[in-house]
C-alpha positions in Angstrom: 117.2 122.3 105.6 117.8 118.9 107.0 119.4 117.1 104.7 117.1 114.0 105.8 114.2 116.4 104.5 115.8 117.6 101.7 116.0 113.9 100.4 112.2 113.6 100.8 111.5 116.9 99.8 113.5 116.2 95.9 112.1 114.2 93.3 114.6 111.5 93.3 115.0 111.1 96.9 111.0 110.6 96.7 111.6 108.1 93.7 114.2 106.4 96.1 111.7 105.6 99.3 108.7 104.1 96.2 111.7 101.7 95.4 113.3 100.8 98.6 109.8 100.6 100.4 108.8 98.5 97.4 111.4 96.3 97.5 110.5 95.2 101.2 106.9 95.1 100.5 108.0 92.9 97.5 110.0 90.5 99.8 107.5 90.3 102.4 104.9 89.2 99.4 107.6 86.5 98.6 107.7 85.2 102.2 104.3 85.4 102.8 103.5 83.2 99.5 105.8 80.5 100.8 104.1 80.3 104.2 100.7 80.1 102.8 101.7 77.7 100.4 102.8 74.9 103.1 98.7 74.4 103.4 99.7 71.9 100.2 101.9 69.7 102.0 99.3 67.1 102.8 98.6 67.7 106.1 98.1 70.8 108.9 101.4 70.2 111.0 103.2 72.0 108.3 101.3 75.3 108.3 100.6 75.3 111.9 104.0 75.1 113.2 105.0 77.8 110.5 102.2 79.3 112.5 103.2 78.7 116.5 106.8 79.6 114.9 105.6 83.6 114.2 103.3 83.3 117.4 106.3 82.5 119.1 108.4 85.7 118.2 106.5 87.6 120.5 107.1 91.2 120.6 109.3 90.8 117.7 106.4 90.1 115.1 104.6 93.1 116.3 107.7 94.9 115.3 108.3 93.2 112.3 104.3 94.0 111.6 104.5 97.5 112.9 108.1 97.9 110.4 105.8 96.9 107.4 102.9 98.6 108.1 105.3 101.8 108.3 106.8 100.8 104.6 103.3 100.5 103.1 102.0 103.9 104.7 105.4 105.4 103.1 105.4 103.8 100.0 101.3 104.8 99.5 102.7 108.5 100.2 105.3 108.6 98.6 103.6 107.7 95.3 100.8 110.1 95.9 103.2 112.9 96.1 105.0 112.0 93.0 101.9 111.4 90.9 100.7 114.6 92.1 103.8 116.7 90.7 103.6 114.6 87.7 100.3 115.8 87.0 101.4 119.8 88.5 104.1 119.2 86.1 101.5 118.8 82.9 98.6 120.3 83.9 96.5 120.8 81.1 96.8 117.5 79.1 98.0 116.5 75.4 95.0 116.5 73.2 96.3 113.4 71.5 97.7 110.8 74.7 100.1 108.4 73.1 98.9 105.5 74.8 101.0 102.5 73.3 104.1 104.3 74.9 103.1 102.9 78.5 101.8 99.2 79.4 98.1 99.5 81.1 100.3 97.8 84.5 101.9 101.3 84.6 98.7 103.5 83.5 97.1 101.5 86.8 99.5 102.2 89.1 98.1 104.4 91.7 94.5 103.2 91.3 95.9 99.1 91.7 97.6 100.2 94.8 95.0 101.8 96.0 92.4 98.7 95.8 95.8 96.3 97.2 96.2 98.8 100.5 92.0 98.1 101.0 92.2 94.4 100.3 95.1 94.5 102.6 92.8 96.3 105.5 90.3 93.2 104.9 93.1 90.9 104.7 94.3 92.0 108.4 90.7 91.9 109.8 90.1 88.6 108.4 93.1 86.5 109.4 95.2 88.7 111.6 92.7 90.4 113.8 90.7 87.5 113.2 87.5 89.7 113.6 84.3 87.9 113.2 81.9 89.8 111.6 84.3 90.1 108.7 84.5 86.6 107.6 81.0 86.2 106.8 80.7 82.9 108.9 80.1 84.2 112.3 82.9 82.1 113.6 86.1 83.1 116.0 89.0 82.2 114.7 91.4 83.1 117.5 89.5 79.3 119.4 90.6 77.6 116.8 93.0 75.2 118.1 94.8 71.8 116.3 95.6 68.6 118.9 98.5 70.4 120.3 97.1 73.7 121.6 98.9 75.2 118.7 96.5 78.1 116.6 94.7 76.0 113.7 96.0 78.0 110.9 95.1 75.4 108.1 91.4 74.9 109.6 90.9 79.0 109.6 92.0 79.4 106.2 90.0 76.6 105.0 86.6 78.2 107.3 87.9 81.6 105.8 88.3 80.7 102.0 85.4 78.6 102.4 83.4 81.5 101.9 82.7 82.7 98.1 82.9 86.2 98.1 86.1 86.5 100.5 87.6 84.3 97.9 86.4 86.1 94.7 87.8 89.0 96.7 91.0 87.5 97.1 92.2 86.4 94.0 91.0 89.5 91.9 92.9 91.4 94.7 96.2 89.2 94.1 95.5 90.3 90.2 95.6 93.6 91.3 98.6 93.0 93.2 100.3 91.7 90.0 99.2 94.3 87.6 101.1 96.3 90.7 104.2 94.5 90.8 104.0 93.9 86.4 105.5 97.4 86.5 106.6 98.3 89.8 109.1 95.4 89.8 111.3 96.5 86.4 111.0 100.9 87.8 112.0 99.5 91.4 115.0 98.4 89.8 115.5 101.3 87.1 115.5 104.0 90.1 118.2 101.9 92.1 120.2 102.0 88.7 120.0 98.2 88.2 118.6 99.1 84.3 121.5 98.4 82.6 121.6 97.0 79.0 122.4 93.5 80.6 120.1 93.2 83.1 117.4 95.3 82.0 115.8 92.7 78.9 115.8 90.8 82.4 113.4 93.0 84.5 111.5 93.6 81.3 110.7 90.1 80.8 111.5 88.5 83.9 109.3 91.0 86.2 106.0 90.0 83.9 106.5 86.6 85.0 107.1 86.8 88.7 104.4 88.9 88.9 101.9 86.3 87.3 103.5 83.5 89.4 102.7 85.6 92.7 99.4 85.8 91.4 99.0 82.3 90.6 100.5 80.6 93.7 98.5 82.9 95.9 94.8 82.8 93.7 95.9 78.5 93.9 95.1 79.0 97.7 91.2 79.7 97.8 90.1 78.0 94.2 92.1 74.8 96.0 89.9 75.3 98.8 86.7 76.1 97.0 87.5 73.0 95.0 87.7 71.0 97.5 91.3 70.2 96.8 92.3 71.3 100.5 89.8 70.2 102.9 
C-alpha cells in the first residue's frame, strides 16, 4: 500500500491530520480575530486598507482560501472517521457512562463542529460572497465603496451586524467555536506529543482561556455594533 495511504488509513496517522489541520484552522481563527478587530480603532481607514491589502493579493488569496477550505473539508473527515471507529470499537454501550471522566467541550465535539462548518457556510455567503438575499437587508455589499474606491469593509460589517438575527447567530456560533477549541486546543497538542508534565497544566489551563478570549473578542464585534458602540 502507499505508504501516503497507509498514514490515513491507521488510527494515528488519522489523529495526526485532526491536529495538524486544526492547528491551521486554529491560526487562521487567530488572524482573522485581529483583522476584524481593527473595526475598534476609531475610524474605517484601518479595516479597509486591511481590506484592499487581501483584495490586493489576487490569485494568491483564492489560494490561500482554496488551502483552508481544503484543511476544514479534511479536518471535518478526518474526525468523522475516527468518531466512527470509536463507536465500531464499543458498539454496544456501558450501561453505567462515567460522565465526569470527560468535560461536556469534548462530549460536543463532533456535534460543535458540525454547527461551526454551517455557520461558516453562512459566514462565507454573508461577507465573502457577499450574497444578498443572505443578509437579510436586501443590500449588495460588493458596491460598497469608502472615499478611495477602496471595498467599505467597516460600513458592510456594520449594515451586516446591524441585523439581529445574523448577530445572535454569530456570537452563539463563536460559543460553539470555543466549546470546539476548549478541547481541541489541549488534544491538538497531546497527539503532536507536546503533553508533557511541563507543558501540559499549560494546555489544561491555558487552552480554556484562549478559547473564551476568541470568543469574546469575536461576540465584542456585533454586540459593539448592536450597541451602537461602532457606528
Amino acid at each position: 500500500m502507499n505508504p501516503i495511504l497507509r498514514f490515513c488509513s491507521s488510527s494515528i496517522g488519522r489523529k495526526w491530520i485532526v491536529a495538524l489541520t486544526g492547528l491551521v484552522l486554529f491560526g487562521f481563527v487567530i488572524g482573522h480575530l485581529i483583522g476584524n478587530l481593527q473595526i475598534f480603532l476609531g475610524s474605517s481607514e484601518p479595516i479597509n486598507r486591511y481590506g484592499a491589502f487581501l483584495q490586493g493579493l489576487g490569485e494568491l488569496l483564492w489560494a490561500i482560501r482554496f488551502f483552508l477550505l481544503a484543511m476544514l473539508v479534511l479536518h471535518i473527515v478526518f474526525t468523522v472517521k475516527l468518531r466512527a471507529e470509536s463507536r465500531a470499537a464499543r458498539p454496544v454501550n456501558y450501561a453505567v457512562t462515567n460522565r465526569r471522566a470527560t468535560s461536556p467541550a469534548a462530549r460536543w465535539m463532533l456535534l460543535s463542529g458540525i454547527m461551526v462548518f454551517c455557520f461558516i457556510v453562512f459566514h462565507l455567503l454573508h461577507f465573502t460572497a457577499q450574497v444578498p438575499a443572505v443578509n437579510g437587508l436586501g443590500r449588495n455589499f460588493a458596491t460598497l465603496t469608502d472615499g478611495m474606491g477602496r471595498h467599505d469593509v467597516y460600513r458592510m460589517m456594520i449594515l451586516g451586524f446591524s441585523n439581529p438575527a445574523a448577530s445572535a447567530f454569530y456570537v452563539v456560533a463563536v460559543a460553539l467555536l470555543a466549546l470546539h477549541l476548549n478541547h481541541g486546543i489541549m488534544s491538538m497538542f497531546q497527539t503532536l506529543g507536546l503533553n508533557s508534565a511541563k507543558v501540559r497544566p499549560l494546555w489544561e489551563k491555558g487552552g480554556p482561556a484562549v478559547a473564551w478570549l476568541i470568543f469574546l473578542g469575536y461576540a465584542s464585534i456585533p454586540v459593539a455594533v448592536l450597541t451602537g458602540i461602532v457606528k
